[in-house]
C-alpha positions as CSV (number, residue, x, y, z in Angstrom):
1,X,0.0,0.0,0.0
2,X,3.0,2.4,0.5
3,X,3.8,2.2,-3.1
4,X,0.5,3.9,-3.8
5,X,0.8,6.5,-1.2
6,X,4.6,7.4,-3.1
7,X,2.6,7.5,-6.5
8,X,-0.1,9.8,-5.3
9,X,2.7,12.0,-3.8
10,X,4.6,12.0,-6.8
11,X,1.8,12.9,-9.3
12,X,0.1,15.6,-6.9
13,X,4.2,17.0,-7.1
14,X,4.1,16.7,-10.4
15,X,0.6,19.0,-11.2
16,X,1.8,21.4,-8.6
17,X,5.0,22.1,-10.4
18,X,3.1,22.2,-14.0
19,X,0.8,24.4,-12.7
20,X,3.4,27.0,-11.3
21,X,5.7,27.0,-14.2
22,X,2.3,27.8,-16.2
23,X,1.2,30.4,-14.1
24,X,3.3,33.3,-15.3
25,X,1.9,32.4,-19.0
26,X,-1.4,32.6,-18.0
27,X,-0.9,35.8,-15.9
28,X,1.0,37.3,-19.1
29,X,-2.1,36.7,-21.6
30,X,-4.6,37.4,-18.8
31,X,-2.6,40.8,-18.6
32,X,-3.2,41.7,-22.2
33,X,-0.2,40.5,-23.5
34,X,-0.4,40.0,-27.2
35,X,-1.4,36.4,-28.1
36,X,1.6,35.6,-31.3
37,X,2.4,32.3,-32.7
38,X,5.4,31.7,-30.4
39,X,3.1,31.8,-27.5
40,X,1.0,29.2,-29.3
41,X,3.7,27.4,-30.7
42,X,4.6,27.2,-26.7
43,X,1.1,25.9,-26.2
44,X,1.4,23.3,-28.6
45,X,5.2,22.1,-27.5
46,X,3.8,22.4,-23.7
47,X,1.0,20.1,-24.8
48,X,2.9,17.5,-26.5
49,X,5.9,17.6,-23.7
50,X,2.5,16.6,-21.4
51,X,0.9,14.0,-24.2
52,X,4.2,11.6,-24.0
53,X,5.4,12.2,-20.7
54,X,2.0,11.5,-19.0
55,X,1.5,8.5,-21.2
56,X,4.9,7.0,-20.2
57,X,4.6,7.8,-16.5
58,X,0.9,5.8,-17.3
59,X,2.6,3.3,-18.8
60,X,5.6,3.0,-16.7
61,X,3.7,2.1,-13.9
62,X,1.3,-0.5,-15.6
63,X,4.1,-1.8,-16.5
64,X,5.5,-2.3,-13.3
65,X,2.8,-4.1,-11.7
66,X,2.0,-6.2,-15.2
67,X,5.3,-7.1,-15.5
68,X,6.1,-8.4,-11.8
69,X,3.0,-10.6,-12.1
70,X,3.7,-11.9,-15.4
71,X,6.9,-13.3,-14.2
72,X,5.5,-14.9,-11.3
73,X,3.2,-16.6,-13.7
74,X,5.7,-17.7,-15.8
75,X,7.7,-18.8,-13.1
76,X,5.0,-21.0,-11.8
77,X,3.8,-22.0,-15.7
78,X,6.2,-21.4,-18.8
79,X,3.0,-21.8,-20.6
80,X,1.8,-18.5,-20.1
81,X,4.4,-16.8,-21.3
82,X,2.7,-16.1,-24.8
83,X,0.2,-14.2,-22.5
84,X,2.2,-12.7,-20.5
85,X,4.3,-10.8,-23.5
86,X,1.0,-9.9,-24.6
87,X,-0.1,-8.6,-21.7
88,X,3.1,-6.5,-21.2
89,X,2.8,-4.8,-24.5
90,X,-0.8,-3.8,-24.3
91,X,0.0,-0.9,-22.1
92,X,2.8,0.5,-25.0
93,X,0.1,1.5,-27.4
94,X,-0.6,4.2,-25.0
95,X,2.9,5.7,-25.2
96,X,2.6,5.0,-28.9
97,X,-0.9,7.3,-28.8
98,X,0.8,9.9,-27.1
99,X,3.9,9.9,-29.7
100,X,1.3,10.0,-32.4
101,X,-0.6,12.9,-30.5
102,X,2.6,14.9,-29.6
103,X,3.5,14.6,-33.9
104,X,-0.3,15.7,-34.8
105,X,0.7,18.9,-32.4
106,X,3.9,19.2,-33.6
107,X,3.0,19.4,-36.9
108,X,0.6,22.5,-36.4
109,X,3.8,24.9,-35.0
110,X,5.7,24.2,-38.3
């Protein structure tokens, strides 16, 4: 149970320090700053930074706990290790959506 409590801790960390390295942004176009296409081409590079990372930190821990019971089940039966290699690579095609998301937004700055 303490390895939730660490997660929880880690991702509530996390949103705090997106949210104050954000804050000056927003302030700036609250403000009246003029909205130009580096600001949104920041937008769009923030937003795909957050598309991949969050889908590996997703995945990463998945993983973790996927992983450690597939090799417990292998370990016990080596016939379910076609099951367990597909069970381990389920969780990837989220990384692979966020790559795939972070292009489609990295396409619109250039």
């Amino acid at each position: 149970m303490e390895r939730f409590g660490m997660n929880k801790t880690l991702v509530i960390v996390g949103l705090a320090l997106v949210v104050l390295g954000l804050a000056p942004t927003v302030g700036a176009q609250a403000a009246g700053a003029p909205d130009n296409t580096y600001t949104q081409g920041g937008w769009i590079a923030i937003g795909a930074g957050l598309a991949v990372g969050l889908a590996g930190l997703g995945t990463g821990i998945a993983q973790s706990q996927i992983g450690a019971a597939a090799v417990g089940a292998t370990a016990e039966d080596a016939g379910f290790l076609g099951r367990a290699l597909l069970f381990i690579a389920i969780p990837e095609t989220v990384v692979i959506f966020g790559l795939l998301i972070a292009f489609l937004l990295l396409g619109k700055i250039a």
